[in-house]
MARDOMI-190129 format. One record per atom (N, C-alpha, C): x, y, z. Coordinates in steps of 0.1 Angstrom, whole numbers, plus 2048, in hexadecimal, padded with zeros to 3 digits. Example, Ala and Ser with C-alpha at 12.3 -4.5 7.8 and 13.67 -1.06 7.14 Angstrom:
BEGIN
8847C784E/87B7D384E/8847DF84E/8807EA847/8897F5847/88180084F/
***
This chain:
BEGIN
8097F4800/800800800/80980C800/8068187FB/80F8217F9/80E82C807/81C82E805/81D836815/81584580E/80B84C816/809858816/81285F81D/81985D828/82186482E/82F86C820/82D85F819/83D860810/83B86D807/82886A804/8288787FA/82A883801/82088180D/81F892814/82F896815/83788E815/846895817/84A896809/84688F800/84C8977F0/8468A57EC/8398A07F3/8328B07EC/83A8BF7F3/83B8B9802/8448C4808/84E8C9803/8578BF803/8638BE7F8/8618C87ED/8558C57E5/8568CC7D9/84F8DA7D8/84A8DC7DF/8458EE7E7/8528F17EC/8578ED7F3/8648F37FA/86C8FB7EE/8728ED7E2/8788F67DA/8748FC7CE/8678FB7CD/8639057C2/85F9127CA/85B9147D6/85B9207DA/8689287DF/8739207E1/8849257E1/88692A7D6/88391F7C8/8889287B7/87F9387B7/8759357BB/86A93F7B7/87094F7C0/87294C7D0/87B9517D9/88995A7D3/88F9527CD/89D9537C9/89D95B7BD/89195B7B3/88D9607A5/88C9707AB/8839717B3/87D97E7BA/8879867C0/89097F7CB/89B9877CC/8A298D7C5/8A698B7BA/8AC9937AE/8A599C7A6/89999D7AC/88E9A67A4/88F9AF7B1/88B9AC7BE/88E9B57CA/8979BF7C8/8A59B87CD/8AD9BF7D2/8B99BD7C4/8B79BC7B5/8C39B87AC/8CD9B07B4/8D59AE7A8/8E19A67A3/8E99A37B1/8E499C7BB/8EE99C7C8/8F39917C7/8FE98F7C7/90A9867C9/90D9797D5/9049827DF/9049777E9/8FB96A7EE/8FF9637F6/8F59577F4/8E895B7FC/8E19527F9/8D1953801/8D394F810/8E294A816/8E1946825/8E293B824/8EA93282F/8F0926835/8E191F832/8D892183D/8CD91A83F/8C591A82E/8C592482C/8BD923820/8C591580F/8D2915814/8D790D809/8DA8FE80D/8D48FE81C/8D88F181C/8C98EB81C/8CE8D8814/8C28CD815/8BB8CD81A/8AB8CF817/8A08CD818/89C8BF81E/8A28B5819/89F8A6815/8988A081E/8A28A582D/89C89C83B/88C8A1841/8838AA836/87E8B583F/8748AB842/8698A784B/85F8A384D/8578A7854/84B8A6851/83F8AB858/83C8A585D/83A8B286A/8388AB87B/8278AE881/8248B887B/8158BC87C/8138C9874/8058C9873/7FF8D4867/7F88DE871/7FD8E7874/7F78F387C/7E48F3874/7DD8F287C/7CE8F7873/7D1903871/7C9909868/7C9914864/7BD91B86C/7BE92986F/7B6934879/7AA93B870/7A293F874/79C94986E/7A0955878/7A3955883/7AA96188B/7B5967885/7B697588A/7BF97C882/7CE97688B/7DB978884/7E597588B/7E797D897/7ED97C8A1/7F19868AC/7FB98E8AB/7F89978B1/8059A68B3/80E9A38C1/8189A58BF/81F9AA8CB/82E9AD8CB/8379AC8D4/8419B08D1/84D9A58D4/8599A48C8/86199D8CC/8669A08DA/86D9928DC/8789928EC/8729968F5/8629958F4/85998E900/85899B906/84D991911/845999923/85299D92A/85A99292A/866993935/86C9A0935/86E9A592A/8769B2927/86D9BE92A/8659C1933/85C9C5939/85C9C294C/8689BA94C/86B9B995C/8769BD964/87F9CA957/8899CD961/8859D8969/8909D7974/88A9E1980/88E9EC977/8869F897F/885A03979/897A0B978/897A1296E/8A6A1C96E/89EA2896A/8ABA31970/8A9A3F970/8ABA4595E/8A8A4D95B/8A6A5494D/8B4A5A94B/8BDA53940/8C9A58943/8CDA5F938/8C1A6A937/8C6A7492B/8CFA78925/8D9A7A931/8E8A80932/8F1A7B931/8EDA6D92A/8FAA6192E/8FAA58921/8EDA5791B/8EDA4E911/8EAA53903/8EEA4C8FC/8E9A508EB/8DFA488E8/8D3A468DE/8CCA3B8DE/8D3A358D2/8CFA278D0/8D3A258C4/8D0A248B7/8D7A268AB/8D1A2C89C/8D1A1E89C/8C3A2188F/8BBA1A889/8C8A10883/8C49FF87E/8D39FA875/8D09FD868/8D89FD861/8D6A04854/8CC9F484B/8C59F9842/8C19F083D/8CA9E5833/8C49D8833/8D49CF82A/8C49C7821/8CC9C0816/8C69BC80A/8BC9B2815/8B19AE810/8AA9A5811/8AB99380C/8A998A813/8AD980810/8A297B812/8A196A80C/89396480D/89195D819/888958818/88794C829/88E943826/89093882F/898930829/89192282A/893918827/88C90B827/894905833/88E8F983B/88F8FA847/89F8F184A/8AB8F3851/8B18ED855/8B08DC854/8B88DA84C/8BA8C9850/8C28C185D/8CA8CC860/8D68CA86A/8D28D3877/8D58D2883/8D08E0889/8DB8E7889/8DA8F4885/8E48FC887/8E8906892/8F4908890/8F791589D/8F891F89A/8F59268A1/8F29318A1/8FD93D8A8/9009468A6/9099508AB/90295C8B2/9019608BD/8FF9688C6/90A9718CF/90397F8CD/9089888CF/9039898DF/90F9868E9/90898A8F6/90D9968FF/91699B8F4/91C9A68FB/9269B18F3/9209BE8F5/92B9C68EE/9319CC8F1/93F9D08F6/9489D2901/9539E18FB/9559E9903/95F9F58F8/96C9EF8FB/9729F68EE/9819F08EE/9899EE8F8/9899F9904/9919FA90E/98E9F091D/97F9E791D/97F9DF922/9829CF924/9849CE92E/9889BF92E/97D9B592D/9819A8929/97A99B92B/97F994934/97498A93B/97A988948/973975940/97496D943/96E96593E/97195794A/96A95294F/96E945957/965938954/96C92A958/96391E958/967919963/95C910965/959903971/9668FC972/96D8FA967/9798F2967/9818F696E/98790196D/992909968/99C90A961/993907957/99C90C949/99390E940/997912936/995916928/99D916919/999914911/9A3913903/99D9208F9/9AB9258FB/9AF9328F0/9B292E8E6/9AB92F8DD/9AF92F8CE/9B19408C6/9BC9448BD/9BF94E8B4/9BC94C8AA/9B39558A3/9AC954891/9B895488D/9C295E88C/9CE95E884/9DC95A88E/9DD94F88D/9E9949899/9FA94F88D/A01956897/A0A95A893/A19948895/A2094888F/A2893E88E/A2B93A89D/A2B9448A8/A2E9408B6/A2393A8BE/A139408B6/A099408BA/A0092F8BB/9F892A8C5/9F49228C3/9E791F8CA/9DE9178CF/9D39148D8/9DC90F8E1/9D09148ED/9DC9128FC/9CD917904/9D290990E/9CA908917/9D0912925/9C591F927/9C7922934/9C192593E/9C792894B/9BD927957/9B3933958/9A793395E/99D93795F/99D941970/99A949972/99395796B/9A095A95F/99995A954/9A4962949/99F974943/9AA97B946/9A4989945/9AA987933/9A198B92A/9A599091F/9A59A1913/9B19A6916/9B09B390E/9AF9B8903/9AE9C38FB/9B49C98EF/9C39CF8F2/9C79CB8EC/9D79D18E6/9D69D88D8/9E19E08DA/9E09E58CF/9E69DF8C0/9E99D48C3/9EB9CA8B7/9E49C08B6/9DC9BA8BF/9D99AC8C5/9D19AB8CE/9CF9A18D9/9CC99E8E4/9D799C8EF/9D49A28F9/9DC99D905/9D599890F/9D8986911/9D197E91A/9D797B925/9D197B934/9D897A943/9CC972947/9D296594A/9D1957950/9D295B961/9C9950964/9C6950979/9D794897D/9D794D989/9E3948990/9E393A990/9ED92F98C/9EE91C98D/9F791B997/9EF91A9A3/9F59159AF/9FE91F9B3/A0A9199B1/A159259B8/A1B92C9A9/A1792B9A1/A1C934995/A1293C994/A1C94C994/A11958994/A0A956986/9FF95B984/9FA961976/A0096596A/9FC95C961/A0495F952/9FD966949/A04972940/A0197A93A/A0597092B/9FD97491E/A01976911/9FC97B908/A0697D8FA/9FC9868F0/9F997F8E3/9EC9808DE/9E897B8D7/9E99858C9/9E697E8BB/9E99898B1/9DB9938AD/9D79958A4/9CC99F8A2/9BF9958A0/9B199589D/9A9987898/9A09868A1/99897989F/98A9758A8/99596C8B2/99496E8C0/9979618C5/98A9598CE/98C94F8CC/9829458D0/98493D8DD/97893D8E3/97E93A8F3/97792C8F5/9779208F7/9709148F9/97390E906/96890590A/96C8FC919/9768F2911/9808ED91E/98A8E491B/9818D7915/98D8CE90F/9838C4906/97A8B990E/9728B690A/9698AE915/9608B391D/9628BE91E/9598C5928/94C8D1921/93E8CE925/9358D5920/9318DA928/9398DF934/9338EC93E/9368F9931/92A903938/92890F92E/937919939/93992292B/94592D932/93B937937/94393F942/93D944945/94095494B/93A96193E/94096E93F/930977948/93697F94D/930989959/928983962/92A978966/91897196E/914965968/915968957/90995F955/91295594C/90F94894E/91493D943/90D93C93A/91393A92F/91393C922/91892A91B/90E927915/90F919910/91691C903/9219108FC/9229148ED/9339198EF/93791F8E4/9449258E8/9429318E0/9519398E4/9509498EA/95994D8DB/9539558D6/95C95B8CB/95D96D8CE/96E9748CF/9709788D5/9709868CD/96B9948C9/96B9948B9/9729A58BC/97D9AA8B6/97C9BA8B8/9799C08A8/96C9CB8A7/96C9D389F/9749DF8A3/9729E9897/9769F589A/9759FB8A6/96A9FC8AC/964A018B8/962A008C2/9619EF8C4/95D9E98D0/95F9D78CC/9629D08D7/9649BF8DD/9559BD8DA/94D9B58D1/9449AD8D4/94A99B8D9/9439968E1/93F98A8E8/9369838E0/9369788D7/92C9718CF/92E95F8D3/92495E8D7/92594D8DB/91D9458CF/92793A8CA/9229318C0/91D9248C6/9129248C6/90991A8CD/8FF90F8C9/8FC9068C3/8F38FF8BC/8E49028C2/8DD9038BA/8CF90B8B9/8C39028C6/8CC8F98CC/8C38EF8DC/8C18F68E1/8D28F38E2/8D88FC8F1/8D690A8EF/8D49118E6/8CE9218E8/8C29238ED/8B891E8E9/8A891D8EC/8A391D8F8/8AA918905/8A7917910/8A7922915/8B1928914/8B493891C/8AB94390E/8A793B909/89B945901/88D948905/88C93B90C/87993690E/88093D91C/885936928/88693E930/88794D936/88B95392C/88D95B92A/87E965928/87796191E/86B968917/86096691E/864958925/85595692A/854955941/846955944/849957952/846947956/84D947961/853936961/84492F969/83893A96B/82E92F96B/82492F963/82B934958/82093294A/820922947/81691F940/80E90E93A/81E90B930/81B8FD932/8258F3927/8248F791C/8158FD915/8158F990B/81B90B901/81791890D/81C91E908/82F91F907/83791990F/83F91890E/84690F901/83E9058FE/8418FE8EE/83C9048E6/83190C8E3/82F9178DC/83D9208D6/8439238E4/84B9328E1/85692C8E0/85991B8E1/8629168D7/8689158CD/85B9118C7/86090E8B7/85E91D8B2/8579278B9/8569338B3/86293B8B2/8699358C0/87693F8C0/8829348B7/8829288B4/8889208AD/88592589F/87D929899/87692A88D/87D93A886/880945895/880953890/89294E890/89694789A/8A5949897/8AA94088A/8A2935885/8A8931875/8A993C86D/89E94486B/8A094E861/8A7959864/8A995C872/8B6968879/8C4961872/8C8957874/8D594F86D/8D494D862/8CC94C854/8C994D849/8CF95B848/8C696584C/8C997184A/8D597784C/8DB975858/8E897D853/8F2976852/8F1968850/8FF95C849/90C969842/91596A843/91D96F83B/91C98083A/914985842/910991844/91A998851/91598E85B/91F998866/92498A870/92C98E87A/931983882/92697C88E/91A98188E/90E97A895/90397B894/8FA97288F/8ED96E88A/8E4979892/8E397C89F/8D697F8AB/8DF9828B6/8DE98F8BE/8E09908CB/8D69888D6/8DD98B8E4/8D79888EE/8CE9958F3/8C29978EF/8BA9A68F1/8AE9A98EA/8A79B28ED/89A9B08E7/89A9B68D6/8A89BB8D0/8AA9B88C6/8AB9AF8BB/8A89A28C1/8AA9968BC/89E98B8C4/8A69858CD/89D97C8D9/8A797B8E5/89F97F8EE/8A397E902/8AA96E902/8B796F905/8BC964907/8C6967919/8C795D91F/8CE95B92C/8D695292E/8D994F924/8E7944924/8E0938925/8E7931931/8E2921931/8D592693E/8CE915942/8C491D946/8BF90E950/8B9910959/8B9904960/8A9906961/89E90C95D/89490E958/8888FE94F/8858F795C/8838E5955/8788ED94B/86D8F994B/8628F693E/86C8F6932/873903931/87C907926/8818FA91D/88C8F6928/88F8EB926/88D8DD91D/87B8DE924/8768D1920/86E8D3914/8698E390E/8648E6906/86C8E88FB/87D8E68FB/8808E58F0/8868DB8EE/8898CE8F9/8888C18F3/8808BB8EB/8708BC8F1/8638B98EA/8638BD8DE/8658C88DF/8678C98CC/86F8CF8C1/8808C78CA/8878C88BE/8898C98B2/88F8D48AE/88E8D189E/8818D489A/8748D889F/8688DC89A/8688EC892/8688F2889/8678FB887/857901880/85790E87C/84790F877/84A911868/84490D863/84590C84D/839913845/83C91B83E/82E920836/83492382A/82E91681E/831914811/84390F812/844909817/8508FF819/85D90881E/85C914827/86391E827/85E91F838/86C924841/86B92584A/86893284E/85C932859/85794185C/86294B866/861957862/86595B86A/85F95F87A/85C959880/85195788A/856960896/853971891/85197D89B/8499768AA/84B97B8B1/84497F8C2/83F9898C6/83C98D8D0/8389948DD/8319948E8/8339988F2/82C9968FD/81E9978FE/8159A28F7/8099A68F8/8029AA8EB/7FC9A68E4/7F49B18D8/7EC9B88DB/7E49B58E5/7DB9C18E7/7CF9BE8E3/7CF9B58DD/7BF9AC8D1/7C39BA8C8/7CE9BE8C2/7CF9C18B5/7DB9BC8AE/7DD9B38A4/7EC9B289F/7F19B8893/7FB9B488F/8049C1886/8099B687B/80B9BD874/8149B4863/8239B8867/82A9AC864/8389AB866/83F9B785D/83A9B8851/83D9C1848/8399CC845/83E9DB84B/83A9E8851/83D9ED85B/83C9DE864/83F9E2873/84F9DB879/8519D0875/85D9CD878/8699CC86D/8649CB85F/86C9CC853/8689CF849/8729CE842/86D9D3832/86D9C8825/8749BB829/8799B1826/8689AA81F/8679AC80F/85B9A380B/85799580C/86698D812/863981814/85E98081C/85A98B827/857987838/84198A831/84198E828/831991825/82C983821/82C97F831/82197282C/818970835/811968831/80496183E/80096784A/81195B84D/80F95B85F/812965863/81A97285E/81C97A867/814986861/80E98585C/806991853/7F6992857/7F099D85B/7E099E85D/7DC99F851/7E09A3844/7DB9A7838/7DA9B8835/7D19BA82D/7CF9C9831/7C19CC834/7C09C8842/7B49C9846/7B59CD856/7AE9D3860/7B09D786C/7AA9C886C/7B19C6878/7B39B487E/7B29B9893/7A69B5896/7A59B38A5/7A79A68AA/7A99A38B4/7A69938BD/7A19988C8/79C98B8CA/7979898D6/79997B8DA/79597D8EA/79896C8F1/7A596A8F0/7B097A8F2/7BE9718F3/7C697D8FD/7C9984900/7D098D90C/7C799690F/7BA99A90E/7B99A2919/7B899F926/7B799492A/7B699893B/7C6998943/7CF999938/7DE9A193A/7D69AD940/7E49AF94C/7E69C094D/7E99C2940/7F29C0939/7FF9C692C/7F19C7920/7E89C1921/7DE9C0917/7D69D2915/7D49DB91D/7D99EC91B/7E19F4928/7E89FD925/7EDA04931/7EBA1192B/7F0A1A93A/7F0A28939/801A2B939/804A37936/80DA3E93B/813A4993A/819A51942/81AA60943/82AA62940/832A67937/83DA70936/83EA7C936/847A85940/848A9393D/84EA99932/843AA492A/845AA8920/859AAC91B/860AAF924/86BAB3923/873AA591B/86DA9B922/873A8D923/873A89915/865A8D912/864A85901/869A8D8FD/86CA9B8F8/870AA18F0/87FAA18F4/88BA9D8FE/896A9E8F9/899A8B8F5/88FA838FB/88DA768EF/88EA748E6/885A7C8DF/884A808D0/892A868CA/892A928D1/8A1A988CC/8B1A8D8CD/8B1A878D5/8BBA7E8D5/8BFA708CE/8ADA6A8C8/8AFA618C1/8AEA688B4/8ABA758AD/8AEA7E8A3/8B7A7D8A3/8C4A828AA/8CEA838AB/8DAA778AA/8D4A6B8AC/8D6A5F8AA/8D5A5A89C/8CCA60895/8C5A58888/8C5A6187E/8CCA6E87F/8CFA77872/8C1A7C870/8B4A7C87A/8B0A86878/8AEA9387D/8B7A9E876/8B2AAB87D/8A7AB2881/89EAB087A/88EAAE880/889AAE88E/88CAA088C/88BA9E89E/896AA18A5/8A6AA38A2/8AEAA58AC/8AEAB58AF/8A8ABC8A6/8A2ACE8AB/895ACF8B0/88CAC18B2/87EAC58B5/87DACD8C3/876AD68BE/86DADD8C9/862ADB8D3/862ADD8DF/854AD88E9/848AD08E1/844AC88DE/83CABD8D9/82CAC38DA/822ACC8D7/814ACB8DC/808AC48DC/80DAB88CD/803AAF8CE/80EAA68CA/808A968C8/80DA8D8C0/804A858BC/800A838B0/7F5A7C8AC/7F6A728A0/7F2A688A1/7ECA60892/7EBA66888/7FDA6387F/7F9A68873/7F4A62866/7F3A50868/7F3A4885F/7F3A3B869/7EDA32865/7E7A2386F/7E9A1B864/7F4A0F866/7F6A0585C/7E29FC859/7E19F3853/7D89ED84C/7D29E485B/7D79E3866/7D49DE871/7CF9E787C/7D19F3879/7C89FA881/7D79FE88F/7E09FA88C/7EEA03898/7F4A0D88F/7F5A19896/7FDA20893/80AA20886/80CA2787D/811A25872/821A33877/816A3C877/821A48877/819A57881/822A5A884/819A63896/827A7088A/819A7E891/81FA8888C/81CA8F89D/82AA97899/82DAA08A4/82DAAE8A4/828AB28A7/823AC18A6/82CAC88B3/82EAD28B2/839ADB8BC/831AE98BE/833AF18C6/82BAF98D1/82DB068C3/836B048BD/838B108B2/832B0F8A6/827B058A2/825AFE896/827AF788B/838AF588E/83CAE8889/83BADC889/83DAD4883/836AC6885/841ABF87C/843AAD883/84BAA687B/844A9887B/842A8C877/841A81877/84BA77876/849A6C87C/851A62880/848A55881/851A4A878/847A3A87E/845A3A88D/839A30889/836A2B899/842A288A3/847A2189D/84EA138A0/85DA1D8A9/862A268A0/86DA2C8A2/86AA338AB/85EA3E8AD/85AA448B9/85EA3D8C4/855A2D8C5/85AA238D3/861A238D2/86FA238C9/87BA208CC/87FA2B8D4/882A378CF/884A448D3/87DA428DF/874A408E8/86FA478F6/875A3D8FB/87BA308F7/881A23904/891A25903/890A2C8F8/8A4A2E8F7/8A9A2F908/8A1A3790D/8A5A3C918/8ACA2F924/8A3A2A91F/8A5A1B92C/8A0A1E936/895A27939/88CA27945/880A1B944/884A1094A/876A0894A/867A0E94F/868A18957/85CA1B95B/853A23950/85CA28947/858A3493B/859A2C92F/85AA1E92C/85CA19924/84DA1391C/850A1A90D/840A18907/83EA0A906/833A0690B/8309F1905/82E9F28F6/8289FD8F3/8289F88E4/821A0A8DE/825A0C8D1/820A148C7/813A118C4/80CA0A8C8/7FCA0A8C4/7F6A148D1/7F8A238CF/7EFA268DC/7EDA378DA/7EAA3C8E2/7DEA4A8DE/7EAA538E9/7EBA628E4/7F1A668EA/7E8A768EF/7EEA788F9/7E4A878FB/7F4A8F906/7F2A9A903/7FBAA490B/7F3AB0911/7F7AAE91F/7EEAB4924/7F5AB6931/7FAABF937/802AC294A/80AAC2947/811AC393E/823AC193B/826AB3937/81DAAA934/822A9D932/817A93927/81FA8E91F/81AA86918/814A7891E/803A78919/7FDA6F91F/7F8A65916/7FDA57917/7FDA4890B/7F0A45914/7EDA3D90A/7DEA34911/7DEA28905/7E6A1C906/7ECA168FB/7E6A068FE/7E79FD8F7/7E59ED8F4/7EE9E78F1/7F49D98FE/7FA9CD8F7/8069D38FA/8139C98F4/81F9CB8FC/8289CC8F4/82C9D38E8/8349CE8DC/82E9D28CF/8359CA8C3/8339CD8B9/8299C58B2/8229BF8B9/8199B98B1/8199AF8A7/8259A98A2/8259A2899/82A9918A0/81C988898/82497989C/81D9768A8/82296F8B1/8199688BD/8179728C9/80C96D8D0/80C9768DD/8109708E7/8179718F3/81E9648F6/81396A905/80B973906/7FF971913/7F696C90E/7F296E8FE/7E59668FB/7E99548F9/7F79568F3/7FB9458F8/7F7942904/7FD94590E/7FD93F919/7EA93E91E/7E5948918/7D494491E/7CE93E917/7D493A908/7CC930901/7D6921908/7E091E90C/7E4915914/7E3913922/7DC91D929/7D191A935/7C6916931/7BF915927/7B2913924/7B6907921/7BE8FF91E/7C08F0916/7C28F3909/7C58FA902/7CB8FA8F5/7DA8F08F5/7DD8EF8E9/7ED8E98E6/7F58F18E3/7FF8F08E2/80A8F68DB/8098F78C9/8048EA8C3/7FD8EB8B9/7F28F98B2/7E98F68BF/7DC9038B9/7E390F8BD/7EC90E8C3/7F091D8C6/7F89218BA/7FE9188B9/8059258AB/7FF91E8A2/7F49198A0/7EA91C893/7E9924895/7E092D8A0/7D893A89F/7E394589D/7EF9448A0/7F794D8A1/7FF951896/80094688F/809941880/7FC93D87A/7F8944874/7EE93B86B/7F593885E/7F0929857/7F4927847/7FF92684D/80391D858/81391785C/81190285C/81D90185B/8198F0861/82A8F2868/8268E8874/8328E887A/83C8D9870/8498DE86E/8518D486C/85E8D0873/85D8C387C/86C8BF87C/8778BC870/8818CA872/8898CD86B/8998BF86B/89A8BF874/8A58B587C/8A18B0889/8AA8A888B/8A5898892/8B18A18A4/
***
């Protein structure tokens, strides 16, 4: 009798790569004649892929909210450090690449968990005590060499200069390394994580100096990352099922983060809500167990891996990936798109607090906000804006959030700015107490201070990870949840 299983995997098979040709045709109509490849993940074998379950498809709109979670919504409050910080400019925009078809291998992934200025040290220790230095460019004297732990490592002005912990009765040894990445690993046999400021760090340490500053990038296989992801996003007495949920969701967004910048820069995703909240290793059993359960599960729409955006809250309003988080046409699909139609929910966060809030900033506050991320981002506009009188709705994407807010000044000037960049601008500050949950919200000025009356916790695009967790209080699966969330997805185990 003939296996059906055999077809459903050829047919996959053969969506997979006629939507890659079709992908790959388009890119060169996109962005011209680019030279570079479509990404690691995107070029390797399909062959192993097999289907593990078919998300149903929703008649609910997808959910809004914001990458890198609720959690990022629990630091203790800091003071408004006007005087101290720059915010940071926008990244410049880079060519567009397709999705990619799903890993046959699991891959690692490179994370950025720290960016350090020139003139600081790395202090780096393990359980053992030791560690293995390796030199990208080993000079003829140069070689891997195992040394003792606490190891402080510097910039030189040619090189690296590395100082080793005291061995017994031999004081501390200094050496210099030549210019390059050095790479820091546990001694052989040993899979304790290293471990820089506090926190251990699974994977090994690639050591990196630019122009400007030491980044810290740990190369990690995509398991052992996951855990200090779920941990991380989610609160540790949320349901099983929302935690498998934000699994494969956060599995799903980091294939196509490593697709995307393969060959582009020295790390796929930071540790931060630029990317996804990671905490190293993580002793966290749901985390844990929700990315054993479903290894290797990623989410697929038309044989192509989604980029499966987050956030903490939508607000029962969600957002299209494209407008609000990019510009990239490959990301204009299904699951992460409402269409062009105002898209409400219901039956999924409001009985969150985060589901609407209030909040008050003094007028002085937003306007040198404004001026400093102007000032940040080359626009003079806002880096000379004047006292603020109103700020209003000047355009609402096809979902009904905020598009573009115009600013009007006490003199009758007026400027506009995205939604999106506004939030950015009022949280530059790093005051958690002043910090907007999200650009979907109404503003009024009135006592000296700008008054939000806003929805939801984020950007709206991709899962809600409060309405997860209440459709997995109610008995839902992990399954119906990112149906509703992902619609027009089927989950596939990618690798074994």
């Amino acid at each position: 009798m003939e296996d059906p299983s055999y077809n459903r995997r050829w047919s996959l098979l053969s969506v997979c790569f006629l939507r890659q040709f079709v992908a790959l045709s388009l890119s060169f109509a996109v962005v011209g004649c680019a030279s570079e490849s479509v990404g690691s993940a995107a070029s390797r074998s399909g062959s192993s892929v097999v289907l593990a379950q078919q998300t149903a498809q929703s008649d609910a709109p997808i959910l809004s909210g914001q990458m890198s979670g609720q959690m990022s919504g629990q630091m203790s409050g800091q003071s408004d450090p006007l005087d101290a910080s720059v915010p940071p400019a926008k990244p410049e925009p880079i060519l567009p690449r397709p999705l990619p078809l799903p890993p046959s291998t699991e891959p690692v992934v490179a994370i950025r968990i720290e960016t350090l200025q020139l003139s600081e040290s790395v202090v780096i220790n393990h359980p053992s005590g030791s560690i293995r230095l390796s030199p990208e460019h080993p000079s003829p004297s140069e070689f891997e060499c195992v040394v003792k732990t606490p190891v402080t490592i510097q910039s030189s002005a040619d090189g690296w200069r590395i100082t080793s912990a005291r061995d017994g009765n031999r004081p501390s040894q200094s050496r210099d390394f030549s210019a390059g990445e050095l790479t820091v690993r546990a001694v052989a046999n040993d899979s304790k994580p290293l471990s820089f400021n506090g926190v251990n760090w699974p994977g090994k340490m690639r050591i990196i100096r630019t122009a400007t500053s030491i980044d810290l990038v740990m190369d990690v296989p995509m398991e052992s990352y996951l855990p200090g992801v779920i941990a991380k996003e989610l609160y540790s007495s949320w349901c099983q099922a929302a935690y498998s949920a934000q699994a494969i969701a956060a599995r799903s967004f980091a294939v196509v983060e490593e697709a995307r910048w393969q060959g582009r820069r020295h790390y796929d995703m930071v540790a931060g809500q630029q990317s996804q909240a990671w905490v190293g290793s993580t002793d966290n059993a749901k985390a844990i167990a929700a990315v054993r359960e479903t290894r290797g599960q990623v989410l697929v729409h038309d044989g192509l891996v989604v980029p499966a955006y987050y956030s903490s809250a939508c607000g029962g309003r969600p957002a299209n990936a494209v407008g609000v988080l990019t510009d990239n046409p490959y990301h204009d699909i299904a699951p992460v798109s409402t269409g062009d139609h105002s898209a409400l929910r219901t039956g999924c966060c409001e009985n969150f607090k985060v589901a609407t809030w209030k909040l008050s900033i003094p007028l002085a506050q937003v306007q040198a906000r404004l001026q400093r991320w102007g000032g940040a981002n080359r626009r003079a506009d806002l880096a000379a804006l004047r006292t603020p009188s109103s700020i209003t709705v000047e355009e609402k994407h096809a979902s009904g959030r905020p598009k573009f807010f115009r600013i009007t000044t006490a003199n009758g000037g007026s400027v506009t700015m995205e939604a999106e960049d506004f939030r950015r601008a009022m949280n530059a500050a790093g005051d958690a107490k002043t910090n907007l949950k999200s650009c979907d919200c109404h503003i009024q000025i009135r006592a000296g201070a700008a008054e939000f009356s806003g929805r939801g916790f984020g950007h709206g695009v991709g899962l809600c990870q409060h309405g997860a967790q209440a459709m997995g209080a109610k008995g839902s699966s992990f399954v119906q949840i990112l149906a509703r969330y992902y619609p027009d997805t089927m989950i596939v185990k990618a690798w074994k």
